[in-house]
Phi, psi and omega in degrees: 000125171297148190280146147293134187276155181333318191282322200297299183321313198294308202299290182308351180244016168258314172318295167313304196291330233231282177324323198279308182304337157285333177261019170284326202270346162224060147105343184299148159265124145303119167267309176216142145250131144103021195287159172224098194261013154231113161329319187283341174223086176304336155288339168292104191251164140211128252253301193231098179276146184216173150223100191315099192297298153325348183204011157044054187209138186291154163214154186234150187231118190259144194251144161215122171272060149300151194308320195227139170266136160233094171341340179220055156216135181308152192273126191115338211294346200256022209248069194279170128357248170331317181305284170343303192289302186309301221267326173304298182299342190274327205271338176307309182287314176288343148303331176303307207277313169298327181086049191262151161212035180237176195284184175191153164228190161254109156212180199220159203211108168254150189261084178245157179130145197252089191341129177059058139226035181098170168289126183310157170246147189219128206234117176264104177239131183270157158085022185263133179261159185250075198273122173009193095104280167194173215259155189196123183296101162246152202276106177271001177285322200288000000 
């Protein structure tokens, strides 16, 4: 896997800044960014632990950052296989390690839009289950 280059870095973490103040702005707690709750394996990541006040319930978020919005690409598209697996392991050690035993979900929060280029467009999608394969919004209302 190629290193992120010095901008890919500042740009994710403008992303990650953008995200956390948006679910600050809706009702969320920060709990931790950038957690790694296994030393040992430093690729287990989770962008953002939060806690939904509202609905009393922890959540963990993984941020995706694009440059751009398109309409004729999928919600989700950058959320792979491999990704699934790391953040499923991840999110798994950090209830171990806390001792959490209440509920909790997934959810991913993209980002388009460019550091010094205006305000982001922000797509919140709650509720994403973590399926083999790939990740997929479901509308639990319906």
């Amino acid at each position: 896997m190629a290193a992120k280059t010095n901008e890919g870095v500042e740009r994710g973490k403008w992303g990650e800044e953008c995200a956390a103040r948006f679910l600050e702005r809706n009702g969320y707690e920060i709990i931790e960014r950038n957690a790694r709750p296994l030393k040992r394996d430093r690729r287990l990541e989770i962008d953002i632990v939060a806690f939904d006040e509202k609905r009393d319930i922890l959540v963990f978020v993984e941020v995706k950052q694009h440059a751009r919005h398109s309409i004729y690409e999928r919600r989700l598209r950058s959320v792979d296989r491999a990704k699934l697996d790391r953040t499923r392991r991840a999110c798994r050690a950090w209830l171990a390690k806390n001792g959490w035993n209440a509920a909790y979900r997934f959810d991913v929060v993209e980002i388009f839009g460019e550091p010094c280029a205006g305000a982001p467009e922000i797509d919140h999608i709650e509720r994403v289950r973590l399926f083999r394969g790939r990740a997929e919004f479901v509308d639990w209302n319906s």
